[in-house]
Backbone as a ProteinNet text record, in pm:
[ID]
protein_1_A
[PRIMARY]
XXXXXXXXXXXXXXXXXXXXXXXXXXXXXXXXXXXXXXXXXXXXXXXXXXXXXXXXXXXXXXXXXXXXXXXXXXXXXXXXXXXXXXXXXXXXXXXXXXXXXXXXXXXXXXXX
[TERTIARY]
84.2	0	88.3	77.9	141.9	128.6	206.9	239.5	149.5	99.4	19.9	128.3	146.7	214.9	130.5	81.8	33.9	128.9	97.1	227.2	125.2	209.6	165.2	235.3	228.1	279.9	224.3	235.4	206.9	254.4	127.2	111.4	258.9	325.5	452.9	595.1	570.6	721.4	773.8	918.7	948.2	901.6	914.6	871.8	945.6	1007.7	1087.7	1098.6	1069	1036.2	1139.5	1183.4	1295.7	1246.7	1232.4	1181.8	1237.1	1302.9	1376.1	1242.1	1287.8	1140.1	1216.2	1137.2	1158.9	1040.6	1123.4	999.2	956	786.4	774.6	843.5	973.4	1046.6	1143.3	1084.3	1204.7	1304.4	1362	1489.1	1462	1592.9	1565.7	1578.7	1465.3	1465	1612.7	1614.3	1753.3	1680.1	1637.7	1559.4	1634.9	1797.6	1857	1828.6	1802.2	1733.8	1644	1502.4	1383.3	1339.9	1238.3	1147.8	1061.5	1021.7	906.7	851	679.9	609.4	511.5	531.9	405.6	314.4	224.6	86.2	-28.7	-37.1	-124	-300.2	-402.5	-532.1	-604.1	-713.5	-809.5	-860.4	-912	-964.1	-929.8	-930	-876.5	-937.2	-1018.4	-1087.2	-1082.4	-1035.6	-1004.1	-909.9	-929.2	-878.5	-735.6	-711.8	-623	-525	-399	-301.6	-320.1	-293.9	-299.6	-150.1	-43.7	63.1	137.2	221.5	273.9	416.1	459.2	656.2	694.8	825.1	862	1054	1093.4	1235.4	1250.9	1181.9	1144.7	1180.5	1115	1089.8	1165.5	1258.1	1348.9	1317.1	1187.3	1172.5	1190.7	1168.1	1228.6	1353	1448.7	1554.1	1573.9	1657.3	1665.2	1836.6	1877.8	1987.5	1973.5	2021.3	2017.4	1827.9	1852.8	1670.7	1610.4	1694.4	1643.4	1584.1	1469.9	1414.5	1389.8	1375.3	1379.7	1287.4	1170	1035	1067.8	1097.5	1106.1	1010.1	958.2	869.1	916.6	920.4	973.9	825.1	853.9	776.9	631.4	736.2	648.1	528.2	580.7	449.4	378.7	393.1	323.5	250.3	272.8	204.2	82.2	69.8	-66.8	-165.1	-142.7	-253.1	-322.5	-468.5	-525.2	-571.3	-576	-590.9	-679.9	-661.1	-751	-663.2	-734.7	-716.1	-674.6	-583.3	-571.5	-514.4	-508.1	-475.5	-368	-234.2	-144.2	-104.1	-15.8	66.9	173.7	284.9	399.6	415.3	448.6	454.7	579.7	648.3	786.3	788.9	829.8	851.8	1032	974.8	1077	1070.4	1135.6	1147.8	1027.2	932.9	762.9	655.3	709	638.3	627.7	473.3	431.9	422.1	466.7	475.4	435.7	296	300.2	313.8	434	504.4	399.2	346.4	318.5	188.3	106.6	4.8	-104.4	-192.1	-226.4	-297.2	-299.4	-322.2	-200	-235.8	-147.9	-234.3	-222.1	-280	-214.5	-286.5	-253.2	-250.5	-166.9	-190.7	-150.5	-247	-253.2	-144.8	-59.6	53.3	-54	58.8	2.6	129.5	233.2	367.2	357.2	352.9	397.5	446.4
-118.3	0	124.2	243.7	337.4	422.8	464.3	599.5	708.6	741.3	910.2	993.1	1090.1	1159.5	1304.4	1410	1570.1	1642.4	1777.7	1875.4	1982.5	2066.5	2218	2269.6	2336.5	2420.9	2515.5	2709	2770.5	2816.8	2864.9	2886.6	2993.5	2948.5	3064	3006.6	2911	2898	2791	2736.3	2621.6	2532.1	2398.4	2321	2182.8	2124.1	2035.2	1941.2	1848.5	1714.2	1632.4	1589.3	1438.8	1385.4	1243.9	1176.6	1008.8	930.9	809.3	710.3	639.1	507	409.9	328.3	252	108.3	16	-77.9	-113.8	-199.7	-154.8	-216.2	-258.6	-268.8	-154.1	-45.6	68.8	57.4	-66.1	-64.1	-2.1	111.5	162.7	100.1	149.7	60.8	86.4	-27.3	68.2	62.9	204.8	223.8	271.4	185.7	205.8	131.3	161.6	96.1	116.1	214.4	248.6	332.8	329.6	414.3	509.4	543.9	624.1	757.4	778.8	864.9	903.7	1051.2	1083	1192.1	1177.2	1263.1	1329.4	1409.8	1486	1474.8	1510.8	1509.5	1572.5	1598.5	1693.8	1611.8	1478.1	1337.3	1218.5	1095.5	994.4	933.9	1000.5	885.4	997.5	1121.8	1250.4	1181.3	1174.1	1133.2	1144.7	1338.8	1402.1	1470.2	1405	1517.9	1622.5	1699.3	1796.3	1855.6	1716.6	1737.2	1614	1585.8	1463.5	1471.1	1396	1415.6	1266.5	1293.3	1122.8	1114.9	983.4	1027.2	995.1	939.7	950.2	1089.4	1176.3	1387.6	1387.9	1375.1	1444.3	1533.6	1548.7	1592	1534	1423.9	1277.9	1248.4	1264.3	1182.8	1129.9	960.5	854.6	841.8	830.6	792.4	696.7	601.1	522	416.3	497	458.4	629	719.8	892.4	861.2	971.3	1032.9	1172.6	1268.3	1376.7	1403.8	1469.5	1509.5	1704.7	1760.6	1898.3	1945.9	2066.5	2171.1	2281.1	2360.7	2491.7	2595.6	2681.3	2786.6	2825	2778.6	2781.9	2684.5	2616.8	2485.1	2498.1	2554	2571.1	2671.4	2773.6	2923.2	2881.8	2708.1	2653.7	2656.6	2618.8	2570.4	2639	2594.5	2682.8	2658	2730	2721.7	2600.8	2495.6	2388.6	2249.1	2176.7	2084.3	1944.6	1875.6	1779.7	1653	1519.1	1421.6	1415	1330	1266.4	1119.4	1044.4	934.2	885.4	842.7	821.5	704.3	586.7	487.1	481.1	322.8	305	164.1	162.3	67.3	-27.9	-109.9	-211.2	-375.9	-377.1	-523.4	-545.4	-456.3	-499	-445.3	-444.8	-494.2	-318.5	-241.2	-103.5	-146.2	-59.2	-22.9	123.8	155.8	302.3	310.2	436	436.1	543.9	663.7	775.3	809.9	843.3	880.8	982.7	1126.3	1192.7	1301.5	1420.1	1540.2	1642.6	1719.4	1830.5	1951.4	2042.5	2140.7	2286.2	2340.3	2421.2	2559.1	2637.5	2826.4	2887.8	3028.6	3133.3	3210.8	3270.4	3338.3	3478.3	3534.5	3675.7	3803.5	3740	3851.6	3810.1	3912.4	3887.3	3993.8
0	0	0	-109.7	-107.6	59.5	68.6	147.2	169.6	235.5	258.1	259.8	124.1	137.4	77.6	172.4	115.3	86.1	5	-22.4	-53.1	-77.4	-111.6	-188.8	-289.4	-402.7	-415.1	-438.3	-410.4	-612.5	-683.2	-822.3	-876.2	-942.2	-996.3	-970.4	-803.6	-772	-837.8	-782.6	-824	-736.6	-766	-664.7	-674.7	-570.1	-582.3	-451.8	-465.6	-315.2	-334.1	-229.9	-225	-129.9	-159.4	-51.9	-83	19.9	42.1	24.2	-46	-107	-29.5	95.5	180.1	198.6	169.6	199	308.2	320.9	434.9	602.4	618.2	710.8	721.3	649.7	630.6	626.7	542.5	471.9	306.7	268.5	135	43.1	-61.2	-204	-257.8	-346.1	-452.2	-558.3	-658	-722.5	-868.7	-891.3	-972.4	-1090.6	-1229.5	-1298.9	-1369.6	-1219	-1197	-1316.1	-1315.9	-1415.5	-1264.6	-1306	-1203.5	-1285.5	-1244.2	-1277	-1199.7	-1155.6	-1042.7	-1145.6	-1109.6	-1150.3	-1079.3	-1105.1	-1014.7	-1147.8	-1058.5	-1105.1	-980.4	-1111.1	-1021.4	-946.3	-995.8	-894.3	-970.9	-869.2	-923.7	-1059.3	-1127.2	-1225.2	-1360.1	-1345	-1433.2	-1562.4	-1641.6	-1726.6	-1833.7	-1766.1	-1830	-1702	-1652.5	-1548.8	-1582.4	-1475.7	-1470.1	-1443.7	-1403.2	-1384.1	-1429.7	-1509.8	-1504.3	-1560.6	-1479.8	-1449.7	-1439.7	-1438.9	-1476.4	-1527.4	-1523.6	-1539.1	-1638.6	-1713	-1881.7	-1937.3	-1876.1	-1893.8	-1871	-1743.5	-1647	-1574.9	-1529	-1373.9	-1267.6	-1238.6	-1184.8	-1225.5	-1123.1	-1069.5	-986.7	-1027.9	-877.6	-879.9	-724.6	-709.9	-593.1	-637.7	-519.1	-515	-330.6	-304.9	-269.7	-317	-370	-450.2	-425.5	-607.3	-570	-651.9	-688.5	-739.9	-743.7	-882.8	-857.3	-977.8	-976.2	-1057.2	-1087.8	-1155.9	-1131.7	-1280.2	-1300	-1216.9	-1256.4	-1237.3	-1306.9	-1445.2	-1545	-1526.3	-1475.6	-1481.5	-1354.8	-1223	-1177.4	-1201.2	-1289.4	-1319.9	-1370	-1436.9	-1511.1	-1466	-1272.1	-1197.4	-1188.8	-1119.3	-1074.7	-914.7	-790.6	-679.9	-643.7	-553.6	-517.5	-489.3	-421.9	-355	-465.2	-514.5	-600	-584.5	-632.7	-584.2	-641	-598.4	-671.3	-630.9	-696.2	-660.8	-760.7	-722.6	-704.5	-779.8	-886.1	-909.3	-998.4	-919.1	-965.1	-1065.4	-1187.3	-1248.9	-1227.6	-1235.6	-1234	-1261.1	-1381.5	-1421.3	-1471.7	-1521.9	-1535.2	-1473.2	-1322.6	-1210.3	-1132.8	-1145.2	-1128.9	-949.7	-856.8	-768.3	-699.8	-674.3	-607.9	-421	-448.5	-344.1	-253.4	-292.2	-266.2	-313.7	-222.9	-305.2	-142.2	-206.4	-126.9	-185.4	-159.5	-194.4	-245.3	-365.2	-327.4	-326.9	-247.8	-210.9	-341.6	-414	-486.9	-401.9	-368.3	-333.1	-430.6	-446.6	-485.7	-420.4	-503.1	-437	-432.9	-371.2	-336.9	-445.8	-426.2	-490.5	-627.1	-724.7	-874.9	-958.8
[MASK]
++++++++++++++++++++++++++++++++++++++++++++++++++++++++++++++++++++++++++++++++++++++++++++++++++++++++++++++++

């Protein structure tokens, strides 16, 4: 079962998470190899991301049992304010694995 993991991104900035993929005896994956792609949606059954990154793109980078998912500015400048789902899923050897999965909370900046 993936992870509860929430976040917040605030519309304009960059935005960039690292987080250690651990199985569940919390020893770290080694996720060298890995494919991985996280996506965000307005709800789980939405048909079109609203965000989607991956180390395919290269917003996603893994080292190790690291990964990395980044977004420019630009791409958060798309959103629009509100509450959205995402999750985390790692390929390997075939075999889809989601690590992460929760809300991300969109803000309206205030400075521009």
């Amino acid at each position: 079962m993936a992870g509860i993991y929430n976040t917040k991104l605030y519309i304009g900035d960059n935005w960039q998470r690292t987080v250690v993929i651990r199985d569940p005896a919390g020893a770290p994956v080694d996720l060298t190899g890995c494919a991985a792609k996280w996506q965000v949606r307005a709800e789980p059954t939405a048909i079109t991301p609203l965000i989607a990154m991956g180390t395919a793109t290269g917003e996603i980078t893994i080292s190790g049992s690291t990964l990395t998912a980044s977004l420019s500015g630009a791409v958060t400048r798309l959103l629009a304010p509100g509450t959205y789902v995402h999750d985390l899923e790692v390929t390997a050897g075939g075999i889809v694995t989601s690590y992460l999965a929760g809300c991300v909370v969109v803000i309206q900046d205030v400075s521009r």
